[in-house]
N, C-alpha and C positions, 0 to 999 in steps of 0.2 A: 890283387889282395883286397879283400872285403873288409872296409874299417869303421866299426862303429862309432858316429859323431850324436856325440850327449846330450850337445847344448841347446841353450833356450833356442827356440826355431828364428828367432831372430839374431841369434847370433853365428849362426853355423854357416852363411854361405859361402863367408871364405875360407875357411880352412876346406870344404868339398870341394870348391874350385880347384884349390892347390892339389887337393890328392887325385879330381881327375887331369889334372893337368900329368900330373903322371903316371899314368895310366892306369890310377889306383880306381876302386869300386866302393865310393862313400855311400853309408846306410845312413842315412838321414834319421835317426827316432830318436827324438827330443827329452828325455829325461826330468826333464827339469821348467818349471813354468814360471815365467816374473809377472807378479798383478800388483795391482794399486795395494797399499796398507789396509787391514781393518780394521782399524783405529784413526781414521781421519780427524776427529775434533782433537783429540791431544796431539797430533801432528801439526794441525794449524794454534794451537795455542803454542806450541816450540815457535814456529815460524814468524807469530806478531812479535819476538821478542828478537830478530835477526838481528837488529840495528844494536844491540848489546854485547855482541860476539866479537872477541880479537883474530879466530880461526877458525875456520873451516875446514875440516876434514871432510876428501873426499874416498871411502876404503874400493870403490869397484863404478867401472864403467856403466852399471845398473843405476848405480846409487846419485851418480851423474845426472844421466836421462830424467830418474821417477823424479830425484829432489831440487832439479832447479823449476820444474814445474809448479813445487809449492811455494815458492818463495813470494812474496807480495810486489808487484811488480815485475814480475818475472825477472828481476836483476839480484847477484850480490849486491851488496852495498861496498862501495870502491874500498873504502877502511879497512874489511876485513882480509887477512893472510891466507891464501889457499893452499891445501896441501892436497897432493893426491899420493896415494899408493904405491902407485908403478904405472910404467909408459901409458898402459892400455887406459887407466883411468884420467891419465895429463891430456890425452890425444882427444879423449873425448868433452872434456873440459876446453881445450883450445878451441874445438870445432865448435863450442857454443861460444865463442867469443872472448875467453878468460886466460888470462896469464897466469901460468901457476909458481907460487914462491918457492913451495918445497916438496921437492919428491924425490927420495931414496936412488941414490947413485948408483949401488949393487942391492940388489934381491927386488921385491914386490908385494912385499908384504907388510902385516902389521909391524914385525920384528925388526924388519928393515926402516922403517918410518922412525919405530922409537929409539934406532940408532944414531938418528941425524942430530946434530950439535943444536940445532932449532928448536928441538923439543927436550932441551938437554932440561934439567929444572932450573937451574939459572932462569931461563929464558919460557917459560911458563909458570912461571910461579905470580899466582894472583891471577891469572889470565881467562878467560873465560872461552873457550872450546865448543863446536859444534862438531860432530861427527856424523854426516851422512850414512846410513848405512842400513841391510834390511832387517827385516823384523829377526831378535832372536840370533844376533852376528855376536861374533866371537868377543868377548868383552878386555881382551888381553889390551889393545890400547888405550879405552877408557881409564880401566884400571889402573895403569902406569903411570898416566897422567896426572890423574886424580892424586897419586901415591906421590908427585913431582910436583903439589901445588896447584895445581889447574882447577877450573871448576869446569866437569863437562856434563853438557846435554847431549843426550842422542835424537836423531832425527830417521825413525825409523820410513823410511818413505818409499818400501815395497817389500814382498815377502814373497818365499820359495813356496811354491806347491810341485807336490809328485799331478805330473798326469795320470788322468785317468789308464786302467790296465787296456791293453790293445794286444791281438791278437801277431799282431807287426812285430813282436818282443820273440816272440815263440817260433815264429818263423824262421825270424832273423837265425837265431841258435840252430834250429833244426836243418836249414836247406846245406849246410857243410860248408857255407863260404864266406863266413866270417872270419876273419882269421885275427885282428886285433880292435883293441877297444880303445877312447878314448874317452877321459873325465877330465873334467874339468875343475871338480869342486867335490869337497865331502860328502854334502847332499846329494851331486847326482849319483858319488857311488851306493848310497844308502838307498832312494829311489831304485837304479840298477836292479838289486837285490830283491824289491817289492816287485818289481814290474816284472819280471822274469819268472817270478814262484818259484815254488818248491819243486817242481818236474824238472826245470830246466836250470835250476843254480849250480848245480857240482861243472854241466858243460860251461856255463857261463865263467866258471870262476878257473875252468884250464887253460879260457883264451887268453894270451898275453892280454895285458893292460899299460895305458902310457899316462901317467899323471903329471900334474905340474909342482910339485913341490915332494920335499921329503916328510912333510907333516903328510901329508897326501898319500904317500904310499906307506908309510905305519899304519895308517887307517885301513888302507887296502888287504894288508895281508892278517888286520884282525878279522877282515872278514872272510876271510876267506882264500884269498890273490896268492898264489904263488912267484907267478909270473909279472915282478911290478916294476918295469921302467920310470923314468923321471925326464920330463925336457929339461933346459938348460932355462929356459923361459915360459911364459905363459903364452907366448903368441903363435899367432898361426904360423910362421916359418917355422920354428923353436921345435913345436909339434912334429912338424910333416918331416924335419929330420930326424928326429927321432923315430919316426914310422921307417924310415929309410934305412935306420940303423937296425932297425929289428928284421927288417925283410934280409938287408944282407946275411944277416946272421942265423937266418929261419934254414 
């Protein structure tokens, strides 16, 4: 099976491991690009004022990586509460060194974050909030918070660009052996849509699709998707069964 992987090209090597590991035929084209911020002076004016912060939010293993780069001294400061996400952005946060206080028991998302008792308004009310996150991210947690007493800053500290169009998109579609796709994220389905044009969208849009979330796949089928799966997770195993569910089922 021929299976389309999305993701930024730094993040893809293990999920294609996984699927040639089973004798799948991962299509390596990247969707989706993470670069520094363009807005670095208001990024480093958030950042002189870290030492004022009761939490830190972290929403994506991206957000990880770009923003503890910015920080002055390259550390948290010990005081502040860390939250991440979901596994994928705790994991990445421990491998820099950091213990994290709070992260959502079921799901991986924002929804999940502002269900924990921690953020409940009791326990943010007066508080002062950071939120890691890229440029242009979904504002549903700010908002909540803010709406709970908190006062938040955002810490925009990278941002999605579409790659350039490649001739690699067109191919993919046309040689007959692509058989499913995988996304990761709104943006790369939107990208998907760009990179592929108008010749080749109607084929693009019969191939099954595997997404990670049910916001994910409402997205999918306004654009288009008939065919829109859901893992159970966002990680790489989570994925690659669900690819397994679809081939038995093919």
């Amino acid at each position: 099976m021929g299976v389309l992987i999305t993701r930024a090209k730094h993040q893809a090597a293990g999920l294609c491991d996984l699927i040639e590991q089973l004798d799948g035929r991962p299509i390596c084209l990247p969707a989706i690009e993470i670069l520094a911020p363009e807005h670095s002076e208001q990024l480093h004016g958030v950042m002189t004022q870290i030492q004022s912060f009761h939490i830190a939010i972290f929403v994506s293993a991206n957000a990880v990586h770009w923003g503890l780069k910015q920080i002055p001294g390259g550390r948290l400061p010990e005081r502040i509460s860390i939250a991440a996400v979901g596994q994928a952005t705790a994991r990445a946060l421990n491998d820099a060194g950091y213990t994290v206080n709070l992260m959502p028991q079921k799901g991986f998302d924002s929804e999940a974050l502002l269900a924990t008792s921690e953020l409940g308004t009791e326990r943010v009310t007066g508080k002062r909030i950071l939120i890691f996150r890229g440029e242009d991210g979904r504002p549903l947690l700010g908002d909540t918070l803010v709406q709970r007493g908190a006062e938040v800053v955002y810490a925009a500290v990278y941002r999605r660009c579409c790659p350039a169009p490649s001739d690699d998109f067109d191919l993919a579609v046309r040689d007959g052996n692509l058989h499913l796709i995988t996304a990761t994220s709104n943006a790369i389905l939107d990208n998907l849509i760009q990179l592929f044009g108008e010749a080749q969208r109607e084929r693009l849009l019969r191939t099954p699709l595997i997404v990670i979330s049910a916001r994910m796949r409402a997205h999918a089928r306004s654009l288009g998707w008939n065919q829109v799966f859901v893992a159970d997770r966002p990680d790489d195993q989570a994925i690659v069964a669900t690819i397994c569910r679809c081939c038995a089922n093919s």
